[in-house]
C-alpha positions in Angstrom: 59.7 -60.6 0.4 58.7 -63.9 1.6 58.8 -62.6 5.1 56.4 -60.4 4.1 54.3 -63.1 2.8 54.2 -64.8 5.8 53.4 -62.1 8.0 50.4 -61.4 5.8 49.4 -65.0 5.5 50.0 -65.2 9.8 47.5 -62.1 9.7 44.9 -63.8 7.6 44.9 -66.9 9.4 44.6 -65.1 12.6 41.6 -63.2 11.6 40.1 -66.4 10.1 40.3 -68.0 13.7 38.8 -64.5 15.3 35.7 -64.9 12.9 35.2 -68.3 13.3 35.2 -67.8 17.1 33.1 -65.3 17.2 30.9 -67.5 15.1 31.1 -70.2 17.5 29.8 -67.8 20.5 26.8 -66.4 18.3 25.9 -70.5 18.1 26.2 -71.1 21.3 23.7 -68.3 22.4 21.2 -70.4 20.2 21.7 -73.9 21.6 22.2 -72.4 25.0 19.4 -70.1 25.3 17.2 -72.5 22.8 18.3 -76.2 22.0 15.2 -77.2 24.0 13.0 -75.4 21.7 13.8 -76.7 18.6 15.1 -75.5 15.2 12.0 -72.9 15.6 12.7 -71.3 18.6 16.8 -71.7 17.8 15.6 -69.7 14.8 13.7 -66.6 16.3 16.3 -66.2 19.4 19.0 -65.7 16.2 16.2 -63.5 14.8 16.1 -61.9 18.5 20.5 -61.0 18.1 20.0 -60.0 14.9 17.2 -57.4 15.0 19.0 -56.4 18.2 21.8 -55.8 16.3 20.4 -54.1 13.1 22.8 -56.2 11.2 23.8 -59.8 9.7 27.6 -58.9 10.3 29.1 -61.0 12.6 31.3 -58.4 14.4 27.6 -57.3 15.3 26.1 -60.1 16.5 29.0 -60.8 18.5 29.1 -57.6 20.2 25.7 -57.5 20.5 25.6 -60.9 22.0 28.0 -60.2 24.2 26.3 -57.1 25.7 25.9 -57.2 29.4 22.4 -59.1 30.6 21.6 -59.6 26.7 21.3 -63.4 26.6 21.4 -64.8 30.5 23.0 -68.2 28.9 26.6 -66.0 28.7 26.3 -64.0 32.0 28.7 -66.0 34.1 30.5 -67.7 31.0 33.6 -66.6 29.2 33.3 -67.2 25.0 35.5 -70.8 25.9 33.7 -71.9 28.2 30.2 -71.2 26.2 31.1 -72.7 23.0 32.6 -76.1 25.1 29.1 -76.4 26.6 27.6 -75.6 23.7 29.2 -77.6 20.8 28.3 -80.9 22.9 24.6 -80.4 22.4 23.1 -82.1 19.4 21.7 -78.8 18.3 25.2 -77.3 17.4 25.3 -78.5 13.9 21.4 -77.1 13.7 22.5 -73.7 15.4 25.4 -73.7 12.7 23.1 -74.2 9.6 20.5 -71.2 11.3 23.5 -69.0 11.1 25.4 -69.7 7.8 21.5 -69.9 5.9 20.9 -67.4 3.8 17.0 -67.2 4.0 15.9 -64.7 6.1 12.9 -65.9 8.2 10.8 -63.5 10.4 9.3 -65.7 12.8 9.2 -63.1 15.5 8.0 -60.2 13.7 10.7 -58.0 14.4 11.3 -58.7 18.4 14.2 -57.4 19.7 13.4 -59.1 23.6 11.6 -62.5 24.9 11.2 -64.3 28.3 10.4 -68.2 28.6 6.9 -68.6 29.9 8.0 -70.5 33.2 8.7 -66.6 34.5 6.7 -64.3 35.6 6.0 -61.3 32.7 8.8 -58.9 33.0 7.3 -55.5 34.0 8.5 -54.2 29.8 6.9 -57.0 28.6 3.2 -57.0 30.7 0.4 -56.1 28.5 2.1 -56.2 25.0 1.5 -58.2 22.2 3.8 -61.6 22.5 4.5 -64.7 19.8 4.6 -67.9 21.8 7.4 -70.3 20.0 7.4 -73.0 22.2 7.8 -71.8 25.5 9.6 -68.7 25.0 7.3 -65.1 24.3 8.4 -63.0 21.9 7.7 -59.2 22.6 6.2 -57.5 19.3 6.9 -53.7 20.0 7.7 -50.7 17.9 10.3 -49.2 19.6 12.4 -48.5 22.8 15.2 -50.6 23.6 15.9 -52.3 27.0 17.5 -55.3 28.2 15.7 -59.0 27.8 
């Protein structure tokens, strides 16, 4: 019986590590894709993942942030090497709070894409409505789902 117990205990601790990783990857999209902007803008890109992802589960938001071309910050970057660059900025432990906080802001009124304003407007973003938060546009749109 107590090998039992220690396989289930092994299993539990295992899946402890998985979440927290995965954890660790959905912070590093925010200080990676929005230390710069502030605890604002690191806000509305987690606003961004999760509207993308129609969910507040992290197996979501992982997956979702981990979708090909979603979040340019993790196109050439394995989940290690992301969260090393990451957890060295000074906005970690801000990214961290965003994520584990339980109020649920709406900054970006339900965007599911956004460009930084240095770029020229991607063609599935000229002509809509945007919400500037700092120096990244946030796409207000109904419907239709395409790649950021």
């Amino acid at each position: 019986m107590k090998t039992y117990g220690r396989i289930l205990f092994a299993i539990f601790a295992l899946t402890l590590n998985v979440c927290a990783a995965k954890i660790d990857l959905i912070q590093s999209v925010l200080v990676l894709e929005a230390a710069n902007q502030g605890e604002a803008g690191m806000r509305a890109v987690f606003e961004v993942l999760r509207n993308r992802a129609g969910s507040t589960q992290i197996n979501s938001l992982y997956f979702e942030a981990r979708r090909p071309k979603q979040f340019s910050c993790l196109n050439n970057l394995s989940d290690r090497n992301a969260i090393k660059i990451a957890a060295k900025s000074p906005a970690w432990q801000i990214a961290g709070k965003i994520i584990r906080s339980k109020v649920k802001s709406n900054l970006v009124q339900g965007a599911r894409h956004y460009y930084a304003d240095w770029i020229k407007p991607p063609i599935w973003a000229q002509g809509k409505k945007t919400i500037r938060i700092k120096n990244h546009l946030f796409l207000v749109e109904n419907s239709g789902h395409s790649n950021k």
